[in-house]
VOKOL-200477 format. One line per 8 residues: their letters; for each residue x, y, z of N, C-alpha, C. Coordinates in nm, 3 decimals. Atoms other than C-alpha are relative to their C-alpha. Layout:
N
A	X/Y/Z/X/Y/Z/X/Y/Z; ...
This chain:
129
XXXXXXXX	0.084/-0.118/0.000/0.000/0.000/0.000/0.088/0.124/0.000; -0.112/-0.145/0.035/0.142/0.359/-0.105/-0.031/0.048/0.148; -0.012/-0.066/-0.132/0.198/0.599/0.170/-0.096/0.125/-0.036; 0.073/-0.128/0.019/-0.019/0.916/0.205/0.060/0.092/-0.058; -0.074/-0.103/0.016/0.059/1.193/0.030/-0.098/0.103/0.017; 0.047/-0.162/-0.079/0.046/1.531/0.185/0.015/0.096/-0.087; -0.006/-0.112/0.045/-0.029/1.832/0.010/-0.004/0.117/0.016; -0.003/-0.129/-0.065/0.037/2.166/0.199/0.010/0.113/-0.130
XXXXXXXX	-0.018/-0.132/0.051/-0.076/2.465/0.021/0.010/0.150/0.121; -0.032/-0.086/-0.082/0.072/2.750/0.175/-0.028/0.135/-0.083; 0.068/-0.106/0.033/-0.121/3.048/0.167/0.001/0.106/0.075; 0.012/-0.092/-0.094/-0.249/3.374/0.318/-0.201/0.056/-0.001; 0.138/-0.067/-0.014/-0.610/3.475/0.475/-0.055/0.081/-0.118; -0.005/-0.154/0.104/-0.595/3.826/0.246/-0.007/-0.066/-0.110; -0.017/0.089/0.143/-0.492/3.595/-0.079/-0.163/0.009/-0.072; 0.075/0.034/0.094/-0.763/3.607/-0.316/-0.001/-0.077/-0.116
XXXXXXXX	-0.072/0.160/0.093/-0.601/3.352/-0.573/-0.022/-0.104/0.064; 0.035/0.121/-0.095/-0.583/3.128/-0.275/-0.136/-0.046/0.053; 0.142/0.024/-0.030/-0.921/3.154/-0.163/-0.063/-0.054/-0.157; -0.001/0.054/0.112/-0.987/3.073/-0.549/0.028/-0.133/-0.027; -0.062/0.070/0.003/-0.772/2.819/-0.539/-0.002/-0.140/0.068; 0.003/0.078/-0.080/-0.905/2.626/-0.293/-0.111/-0.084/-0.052; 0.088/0.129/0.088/-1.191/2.497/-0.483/0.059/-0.103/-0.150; -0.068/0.088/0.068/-0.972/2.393/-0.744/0.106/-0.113/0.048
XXXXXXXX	-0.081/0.116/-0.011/-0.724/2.193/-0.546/-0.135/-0.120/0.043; 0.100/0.111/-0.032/-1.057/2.012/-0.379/-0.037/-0.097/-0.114; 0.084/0.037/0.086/-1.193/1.923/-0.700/0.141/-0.112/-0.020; -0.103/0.111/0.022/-0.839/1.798/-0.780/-0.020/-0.138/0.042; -0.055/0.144/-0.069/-0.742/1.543/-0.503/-0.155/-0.044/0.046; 0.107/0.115/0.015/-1.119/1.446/-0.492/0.000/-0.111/-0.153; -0.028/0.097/0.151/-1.059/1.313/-0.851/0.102/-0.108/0.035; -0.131/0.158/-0.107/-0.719/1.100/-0.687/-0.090/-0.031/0.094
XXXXXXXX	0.043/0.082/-0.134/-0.925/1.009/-0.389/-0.090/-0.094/-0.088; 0.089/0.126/0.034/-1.203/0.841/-0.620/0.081/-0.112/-0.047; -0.057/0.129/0.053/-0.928/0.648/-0.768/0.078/-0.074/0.112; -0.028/0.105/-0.114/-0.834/0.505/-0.455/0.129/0.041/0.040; -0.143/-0.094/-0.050/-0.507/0.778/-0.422/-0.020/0.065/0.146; 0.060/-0.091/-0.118/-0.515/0.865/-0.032/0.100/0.136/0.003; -0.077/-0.121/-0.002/-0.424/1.245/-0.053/-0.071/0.048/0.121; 0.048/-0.134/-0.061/-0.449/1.501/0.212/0.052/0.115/-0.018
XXXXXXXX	-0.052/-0.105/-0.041/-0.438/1.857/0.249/-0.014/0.085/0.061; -0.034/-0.095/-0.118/-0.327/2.090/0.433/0.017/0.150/-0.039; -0.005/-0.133/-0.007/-0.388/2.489/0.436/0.073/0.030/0.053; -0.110/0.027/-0.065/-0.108/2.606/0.556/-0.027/0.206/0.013; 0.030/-0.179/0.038/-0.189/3.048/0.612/0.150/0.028/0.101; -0.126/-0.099/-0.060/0.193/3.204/0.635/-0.012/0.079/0.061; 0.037/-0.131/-0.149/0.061/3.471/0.887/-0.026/-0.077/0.061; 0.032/0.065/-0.107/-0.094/3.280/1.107/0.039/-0.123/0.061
XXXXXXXX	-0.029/0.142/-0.027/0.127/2.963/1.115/0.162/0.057/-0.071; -0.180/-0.035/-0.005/0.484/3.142/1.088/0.098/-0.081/0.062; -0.106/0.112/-0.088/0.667/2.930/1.327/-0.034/-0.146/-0.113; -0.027/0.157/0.045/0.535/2.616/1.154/0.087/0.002/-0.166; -0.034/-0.088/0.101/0.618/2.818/0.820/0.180/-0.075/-0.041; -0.154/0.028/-0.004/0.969/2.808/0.909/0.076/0.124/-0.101; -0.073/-0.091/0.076/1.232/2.979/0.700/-0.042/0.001/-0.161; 0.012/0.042/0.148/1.050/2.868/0.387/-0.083/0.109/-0.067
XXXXXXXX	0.056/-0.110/0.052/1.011/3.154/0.135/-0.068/0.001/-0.090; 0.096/0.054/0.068/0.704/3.156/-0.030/-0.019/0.182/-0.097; 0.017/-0.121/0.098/0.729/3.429/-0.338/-0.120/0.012/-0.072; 0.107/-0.004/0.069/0.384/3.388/-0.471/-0.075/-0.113/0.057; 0.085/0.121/0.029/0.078/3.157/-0.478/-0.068/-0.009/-0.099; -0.051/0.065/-0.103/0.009/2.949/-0.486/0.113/-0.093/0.002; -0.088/0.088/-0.041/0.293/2.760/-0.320/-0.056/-0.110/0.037; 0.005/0.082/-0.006/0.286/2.424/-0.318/0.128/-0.131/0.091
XXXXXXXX	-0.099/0.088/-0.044/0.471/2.137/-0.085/-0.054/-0.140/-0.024; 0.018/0.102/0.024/0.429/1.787/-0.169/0.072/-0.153/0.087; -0.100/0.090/-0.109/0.512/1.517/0.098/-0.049/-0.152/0.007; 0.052/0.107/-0.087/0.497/1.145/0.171/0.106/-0.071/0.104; -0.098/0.022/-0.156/0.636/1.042/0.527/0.037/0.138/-0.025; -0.064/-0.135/-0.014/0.887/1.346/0.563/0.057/-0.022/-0.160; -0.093/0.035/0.103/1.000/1.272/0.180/-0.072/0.090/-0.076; 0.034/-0.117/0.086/0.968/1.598/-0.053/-0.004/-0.052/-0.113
XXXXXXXX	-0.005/0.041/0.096/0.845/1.512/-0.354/-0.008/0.118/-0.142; -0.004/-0.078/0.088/0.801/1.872/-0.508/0.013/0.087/0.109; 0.044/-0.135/-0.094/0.802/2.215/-0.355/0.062/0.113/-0.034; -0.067/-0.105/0.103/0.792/2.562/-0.545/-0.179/0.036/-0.011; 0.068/-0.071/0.067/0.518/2.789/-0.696/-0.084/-0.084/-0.096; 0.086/0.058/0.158/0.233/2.670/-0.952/-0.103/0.088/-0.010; 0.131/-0.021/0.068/0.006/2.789/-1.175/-0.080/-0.007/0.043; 0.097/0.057/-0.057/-0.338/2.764/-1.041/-0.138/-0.045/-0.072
XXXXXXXX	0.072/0.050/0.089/-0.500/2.579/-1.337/-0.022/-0.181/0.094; 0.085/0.175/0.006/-0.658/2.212/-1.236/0.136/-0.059/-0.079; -0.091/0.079/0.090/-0.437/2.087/-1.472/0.124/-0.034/0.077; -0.126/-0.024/-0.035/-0.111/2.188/-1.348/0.022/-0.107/0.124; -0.028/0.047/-0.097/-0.195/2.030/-1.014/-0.017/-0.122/-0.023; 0.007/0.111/0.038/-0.320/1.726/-1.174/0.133/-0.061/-0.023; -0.138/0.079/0.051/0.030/1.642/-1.366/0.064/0.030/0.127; -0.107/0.015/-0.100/0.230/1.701/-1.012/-0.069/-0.120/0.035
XXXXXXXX	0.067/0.061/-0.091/-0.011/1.493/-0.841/0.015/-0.153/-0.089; 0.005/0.146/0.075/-0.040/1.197/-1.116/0.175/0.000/0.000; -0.119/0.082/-0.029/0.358/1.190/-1.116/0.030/0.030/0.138; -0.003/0.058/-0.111/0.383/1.182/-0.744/-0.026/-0.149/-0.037; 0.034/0.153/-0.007/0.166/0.894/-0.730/0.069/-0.096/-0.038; -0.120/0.117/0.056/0.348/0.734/-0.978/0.153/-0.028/0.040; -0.168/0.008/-0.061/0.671/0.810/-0.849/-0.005/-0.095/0.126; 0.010/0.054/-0.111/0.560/0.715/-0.490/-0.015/-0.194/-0.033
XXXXXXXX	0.017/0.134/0.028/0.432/0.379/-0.647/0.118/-0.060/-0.060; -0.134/0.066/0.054/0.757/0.298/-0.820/0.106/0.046/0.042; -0.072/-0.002/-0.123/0.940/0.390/-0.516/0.136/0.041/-0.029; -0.083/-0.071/0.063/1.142/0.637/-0.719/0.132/0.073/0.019; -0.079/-0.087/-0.081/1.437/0.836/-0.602/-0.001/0.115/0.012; 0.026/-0.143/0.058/1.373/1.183/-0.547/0.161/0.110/0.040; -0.128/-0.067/-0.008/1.631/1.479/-0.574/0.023/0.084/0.161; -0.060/-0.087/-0.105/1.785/1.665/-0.270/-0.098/0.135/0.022
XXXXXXXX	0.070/-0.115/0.000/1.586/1.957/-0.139/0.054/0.075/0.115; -0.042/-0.120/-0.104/1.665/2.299/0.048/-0.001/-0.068/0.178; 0.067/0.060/-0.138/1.671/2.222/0.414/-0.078/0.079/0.081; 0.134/-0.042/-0.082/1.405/2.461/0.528/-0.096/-0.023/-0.105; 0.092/0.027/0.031/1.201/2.297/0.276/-0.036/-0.149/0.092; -0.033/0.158/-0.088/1.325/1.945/0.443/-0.051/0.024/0.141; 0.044/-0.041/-0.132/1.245/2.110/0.788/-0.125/0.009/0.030; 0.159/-0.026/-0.020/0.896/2.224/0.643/-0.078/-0.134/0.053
XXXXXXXX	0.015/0.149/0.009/0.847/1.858/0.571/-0.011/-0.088/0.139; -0.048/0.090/-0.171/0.975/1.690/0.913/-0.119/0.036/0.084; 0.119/-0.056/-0.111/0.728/1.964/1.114/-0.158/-0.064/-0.044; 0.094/0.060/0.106/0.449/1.839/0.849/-0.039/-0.133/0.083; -0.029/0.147/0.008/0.528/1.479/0.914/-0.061/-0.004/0.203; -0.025/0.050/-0.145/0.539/1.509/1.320/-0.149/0.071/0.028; 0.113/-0.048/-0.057/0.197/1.734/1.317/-0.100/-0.091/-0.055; 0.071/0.099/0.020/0.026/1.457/1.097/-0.011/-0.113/0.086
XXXXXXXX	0.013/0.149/-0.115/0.158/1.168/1.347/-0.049/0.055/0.134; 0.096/-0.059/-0.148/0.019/1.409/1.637/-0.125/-0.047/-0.026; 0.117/0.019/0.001/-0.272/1.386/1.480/-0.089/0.172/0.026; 0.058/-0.112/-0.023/-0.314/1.774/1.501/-0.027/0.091/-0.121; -0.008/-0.057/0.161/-0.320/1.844/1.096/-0.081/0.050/0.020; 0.094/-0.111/0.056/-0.532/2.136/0.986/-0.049/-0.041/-0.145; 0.002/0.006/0.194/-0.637/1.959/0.640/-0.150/0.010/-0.034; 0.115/0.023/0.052/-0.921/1.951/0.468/0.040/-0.153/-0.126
X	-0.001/0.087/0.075/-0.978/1.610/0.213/-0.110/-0.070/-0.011
């Protein structure tokens, strides 16, 4: 069985893209969830969740982090077309399923990740899915 993958969009209250944006990622990872892909995600509002934030600099949205266990599988800026999030999301999966190698990432993205990882095994995630 694959591992969950986490999808933290990191946003802001004020954001109006993001608030936009949020019905399009739903629509997304409900399309992976019918196919039997367990995604969650996670809102992640850079004002109000600075410490969990970390040093990770988010130049636009929306920003996107992509995680399964603490293992970064993307994390950077996208488009906020359906589409766009679709092709990350269908090669995750696939990657995750063919237990791929992924490349090296920043370490306050790696840090984002870890805090991610330890607030999901709390059991104190903020997601919606």
């Amino acid at each position: 069985m694959s591992p969950d993958i986490h999808v933290a969009c990191l946003c802001a209250a004020w954001c109006r893209l993001c608030e936009e944006y949020a019905a399009v990622i739903d629509t997304v990872v409900a399309s992976f969830q019918a196919e039997g892909v367990s995604l969650q995600v996670h809102w992640v509002d850079i004002e109000d969740e600075a410490d969990f934030v970390g040093e990770v600099e988010v130049e636009t949205f929306p920003t996107i982090i992509i995680v399964t266990g603490n293992v970064v599988r993307f994390a950077g800026p996208v488009t906020p077309q359906a589409s766009t999030l679709n092709r990350l999301l269908r090669a995750t999966a696939l990657g995750v399923s063919a237990n791929a190698p992924v490349a090296a990432v920043a370490p306050e993205i790696q840090a984002f990740a870890d805090r991610l990882a330890r607030r999901v095994d709390s059991g104190h995630a903020r997601s919606s899915s």
